[in-house]
N, C-alpha and C positions, 0 to 999 in steps of 0.2 A: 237817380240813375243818369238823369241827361248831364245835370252839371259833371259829373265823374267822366261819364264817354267827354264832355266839351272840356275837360280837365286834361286827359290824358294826349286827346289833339292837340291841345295847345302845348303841353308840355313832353315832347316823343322821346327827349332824353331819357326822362322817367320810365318811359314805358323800355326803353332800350336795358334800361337797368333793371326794372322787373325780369324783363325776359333772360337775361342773362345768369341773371340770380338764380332762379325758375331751372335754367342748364346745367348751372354748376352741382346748386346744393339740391334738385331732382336726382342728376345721376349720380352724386355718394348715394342719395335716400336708398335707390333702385340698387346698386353697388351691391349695400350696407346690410339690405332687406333677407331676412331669414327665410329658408325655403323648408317647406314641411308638404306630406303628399294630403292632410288634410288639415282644415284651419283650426288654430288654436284652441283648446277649451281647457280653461283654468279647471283644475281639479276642485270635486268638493268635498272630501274625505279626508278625515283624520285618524289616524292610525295610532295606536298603542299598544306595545309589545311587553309581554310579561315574559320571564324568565322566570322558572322556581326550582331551580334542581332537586332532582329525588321528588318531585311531588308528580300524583295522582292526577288525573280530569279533574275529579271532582273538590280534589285538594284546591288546584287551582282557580276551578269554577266557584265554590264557595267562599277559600280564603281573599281572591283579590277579585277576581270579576266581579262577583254581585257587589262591592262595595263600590266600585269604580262608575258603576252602572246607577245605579242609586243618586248619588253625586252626580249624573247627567241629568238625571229626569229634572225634567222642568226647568231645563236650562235652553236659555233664548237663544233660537236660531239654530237647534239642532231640530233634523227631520227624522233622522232614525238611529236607531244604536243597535249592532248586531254583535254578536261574540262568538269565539272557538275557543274551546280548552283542548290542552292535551296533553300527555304526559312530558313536562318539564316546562311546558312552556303555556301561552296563549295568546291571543290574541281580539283587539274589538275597534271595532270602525264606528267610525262617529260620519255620519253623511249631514253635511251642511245644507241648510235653506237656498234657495235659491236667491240670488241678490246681497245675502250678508259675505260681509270681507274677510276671505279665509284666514287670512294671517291675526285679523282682530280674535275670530275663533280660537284660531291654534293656542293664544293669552288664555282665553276662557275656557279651555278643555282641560287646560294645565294647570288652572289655578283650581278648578274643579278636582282631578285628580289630586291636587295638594292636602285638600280639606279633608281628606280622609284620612283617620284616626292614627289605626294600626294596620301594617301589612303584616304577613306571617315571617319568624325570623328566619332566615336562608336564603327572602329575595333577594333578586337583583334589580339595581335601579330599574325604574319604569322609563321605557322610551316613547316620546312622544311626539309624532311627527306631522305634515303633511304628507303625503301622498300623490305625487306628480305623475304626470300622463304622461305616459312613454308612447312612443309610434314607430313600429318594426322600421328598419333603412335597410339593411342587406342581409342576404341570409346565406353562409355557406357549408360547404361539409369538408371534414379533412377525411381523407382516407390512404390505403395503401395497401400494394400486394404483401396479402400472407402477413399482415403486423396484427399483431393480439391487441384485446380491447383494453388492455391494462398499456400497453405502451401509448396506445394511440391517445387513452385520458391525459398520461402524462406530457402529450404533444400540445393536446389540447390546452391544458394549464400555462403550459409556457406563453403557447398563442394568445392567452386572456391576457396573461400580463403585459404582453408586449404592446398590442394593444390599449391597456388602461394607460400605459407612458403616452399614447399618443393625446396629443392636443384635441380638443372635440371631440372625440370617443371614451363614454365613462359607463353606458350600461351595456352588460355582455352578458348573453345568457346562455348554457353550452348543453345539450341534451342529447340522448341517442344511448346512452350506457345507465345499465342498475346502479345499483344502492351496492357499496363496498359493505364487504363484512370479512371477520376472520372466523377462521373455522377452526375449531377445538376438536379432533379428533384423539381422543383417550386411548392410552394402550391399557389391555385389563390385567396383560402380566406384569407390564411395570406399573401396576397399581397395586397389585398383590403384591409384587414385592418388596414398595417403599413400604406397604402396610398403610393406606390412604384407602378412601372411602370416596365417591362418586360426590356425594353433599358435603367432602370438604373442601373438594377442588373447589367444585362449584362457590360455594361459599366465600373462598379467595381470590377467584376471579370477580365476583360482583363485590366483593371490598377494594378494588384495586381500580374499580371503574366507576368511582366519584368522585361528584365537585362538590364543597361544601365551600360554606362561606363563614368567616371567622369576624363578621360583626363591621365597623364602620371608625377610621379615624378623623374626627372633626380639626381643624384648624381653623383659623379666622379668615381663610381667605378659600379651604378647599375643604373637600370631603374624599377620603379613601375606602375601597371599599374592602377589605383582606377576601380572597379567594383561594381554597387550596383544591388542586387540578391534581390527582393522581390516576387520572384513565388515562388507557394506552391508546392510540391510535392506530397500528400497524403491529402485525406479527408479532417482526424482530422485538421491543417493546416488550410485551406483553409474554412471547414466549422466555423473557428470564424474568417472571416474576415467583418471589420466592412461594412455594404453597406451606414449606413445613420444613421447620429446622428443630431437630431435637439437643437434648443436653449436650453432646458430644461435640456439640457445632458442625453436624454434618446438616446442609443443606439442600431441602430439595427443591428443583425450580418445573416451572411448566414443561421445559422441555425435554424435563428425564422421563416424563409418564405421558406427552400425548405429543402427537404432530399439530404443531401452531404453523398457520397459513394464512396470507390475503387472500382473498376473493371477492367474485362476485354475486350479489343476489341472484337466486336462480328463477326471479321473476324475469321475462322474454322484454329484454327493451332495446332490442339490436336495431341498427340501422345499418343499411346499407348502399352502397353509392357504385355501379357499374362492377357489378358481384362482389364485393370487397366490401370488409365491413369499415364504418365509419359514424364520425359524429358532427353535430350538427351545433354553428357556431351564427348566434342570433344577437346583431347587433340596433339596439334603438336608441332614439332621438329623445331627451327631455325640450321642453318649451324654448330654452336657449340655444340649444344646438342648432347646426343649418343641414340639413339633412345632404342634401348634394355633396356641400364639402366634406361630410364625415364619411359618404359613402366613397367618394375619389381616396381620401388617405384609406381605406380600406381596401380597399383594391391595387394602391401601392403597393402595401405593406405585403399581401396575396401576390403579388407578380414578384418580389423581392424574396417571400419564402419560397417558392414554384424554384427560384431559379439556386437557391443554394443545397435545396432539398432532391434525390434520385429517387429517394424510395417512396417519399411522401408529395402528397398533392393536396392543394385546395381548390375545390371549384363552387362556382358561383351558382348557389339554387335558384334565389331569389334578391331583385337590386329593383327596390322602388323608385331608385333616382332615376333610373333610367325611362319610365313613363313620366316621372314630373320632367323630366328636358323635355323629353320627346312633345310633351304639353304646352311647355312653354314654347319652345321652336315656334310652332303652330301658331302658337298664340303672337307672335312676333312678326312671324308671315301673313300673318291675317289682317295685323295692326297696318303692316306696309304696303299691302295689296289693298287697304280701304284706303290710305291717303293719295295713292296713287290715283283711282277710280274717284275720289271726290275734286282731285285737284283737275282729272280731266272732262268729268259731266262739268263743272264750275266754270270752266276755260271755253266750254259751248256758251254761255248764255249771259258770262261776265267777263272783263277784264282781266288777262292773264295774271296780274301784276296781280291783283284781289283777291283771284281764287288759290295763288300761293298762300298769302298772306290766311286765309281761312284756313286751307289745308295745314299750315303752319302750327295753326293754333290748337291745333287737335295733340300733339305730341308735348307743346307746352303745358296744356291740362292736365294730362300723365301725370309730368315732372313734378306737377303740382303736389296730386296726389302721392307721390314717391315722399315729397318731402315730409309729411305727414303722418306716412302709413306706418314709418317706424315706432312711433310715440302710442300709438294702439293696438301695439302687437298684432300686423295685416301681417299676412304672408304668404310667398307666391306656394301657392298648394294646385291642386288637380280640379277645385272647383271655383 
């Protein structure tokens, strides 16, 4: 250590060029550094999504869950495996050990799910992911006098996308309204009069409301998967669908014997924002994002729609950026109110010239740390 401090006196250039270095590529580090309102935590969770059209819970539980699950046991550096089935789909989370490298994982879940035999035919590829830590950044509501909850979804949709174009902003999650459905209301004299039966409609609406899959085309370079989609999505759709055409080629459709409509579930999932109904637009940060800057272009964007919109408004519920400034501020005043108070107890009992050069060094340390903190994912958070 002495030859180093007698190295550095002898040599001040040196030190002139540490320090300056120390200034430059400190404040990109500081710059550069991602802000989150709590510090990073790598995900340990692997995720795998089953799709099986037209199948059962237990279809799906039986035909591809327990096989997937099987093929986990006793595989190095999983902690637990848990699973949902449910009709058409499922789902099972693989929770990683602590300490193993999730991305070496992610290889070994995948090669795991490979090694299994047979799925059932109709699947759909298995997806197989990580799972990344999201962190709420802002949270707003749209609403509007007297606008129905079907317009305002469709407000909200536009909002999503417009948003997903923006840079920095990729997870949106929009709540406050049910479950869409269409509603089939039958007329019984125009069922008596096409001469149709209750179990045949029916019977032609749940044929007209599958996905089936038509098997797989291999090449040397890809895999295809055939899918044929013939459910409707909305009313219009669905009310011209044909139920019954007899020799004559007279055709009957949905909407000569019932009233087809969109709607709502009439399960109660209303929101509301200063008497008015509305919904509610929640945006988060993955591990890359910089929370501060996604929450500013978010509120751009919010002052930008406020000002071309009359009838429609967005306000702001909840903006976590603004406790991590307000934190950092702090923390900035704090840093310059200690340099100041050590430059001046120092300047009592040493030479003026000395106790700058000490208090100096405190801010250069920082920079230090800045340069650094990027390469270990540090980030200015609230603790």
């Amino acid at each position: 250590m002495r030859k180093l401090i007698a190295y550095f006196i002898k040599h001040s250039v040196a030190v002139n060029v540490i320090v300056i270095a120390f200034l430059i590529f400190g404040g990109v580090g500081a710059y550069k550094l991602n802000s989150s309102f709590f510090p990073l935590v790598d995900s340990k969770n692997i995720s795998i999504n089953v799709t099986y059209p037209g199948a059962s819970p237990q279809e799906v539980e039986e035909g591809i869950i327990l096989k997937i699950e099987d093929n986990l046991k006793g595989l190095n550096g999983v902690d637990r495996v848990t699973s949902t089935s449910r009709e058409n789909s499922g789902n099972i989370n693989v929770e990683i050990e602590k300490g193993k490298n999730i991305d070496f994982m992610l290889l070994e879940v995948k090669n795991a799910v490979d090694r299994v035999p047979t799925f059932p035919v109709g699947m759909e590829p298995l997806i197989v992911s990580k799972l990344e830590a999201l962190r709420p950044t802002i949270t707003f509501s749209i609403s509007g006098n007297n606008i129905p909850l079907a317009t305002l979804k469709q407000i909200g949709r536009q909002v999503e996308n417009d948003l997903r174009g923006i840079d920095g902003i990729s997870q949106i999650q929009i709540t406050g309204y049910p479950e869409e459905e269409i509603e089939i209301a039958i007329n019984e004299t125009n069922l008596l009069a096409y001469n149709l039966s209750f179990a045949e409609v029916s019977q032609a609406v749940n044929e007209s409301s599958l996905i089936t899959t038509g098997g797989t085309i291999k090449t040397s370079t890809e895999e295809y998967l055939i899918r044929a989609n013939s459910r409707s999505y909305y009313a219009d759709e669905l009310s011209n669908l044909i139920v019954k055409s007899d020799p004559s080629g007279r055709i009957i459709r949905l909407k000569d014997i019932a009233k087809v409509q969109d709607k709502f579930s009439e399960t109660p999932n209303a929101n509301y924002f200063n008497g008015n109904l509305s919904i509610n637009v929640t945006i988060t940060s993955t591990n890359t994002e910089d929370l501060i800057t996604s929450a500013d272009k978010a509120k751009e964007y919010i002052i930008d729609f406020n000002q071309k919109y009359d009838n429609v408004e967005i306000n702001i519920i909840r903006d976590l950026s603004i406790t991590l400034v307000e934190r950092t501020n702090l923390l900035t005043e704090n840093a310059i109110i200690g340099m100041i108070l050590v430059l001046m107890f120092l300047s009592l009992f040493l030479n003026t010239r000395l106790a700058f050069w000490v208090a100096f060094g405190l801010p250069i340390a920082f920079l230090g740390m800045f340069m650094l903190a990027g390469y270990f994912n540090v980030t200015i958070n609230v603790l």
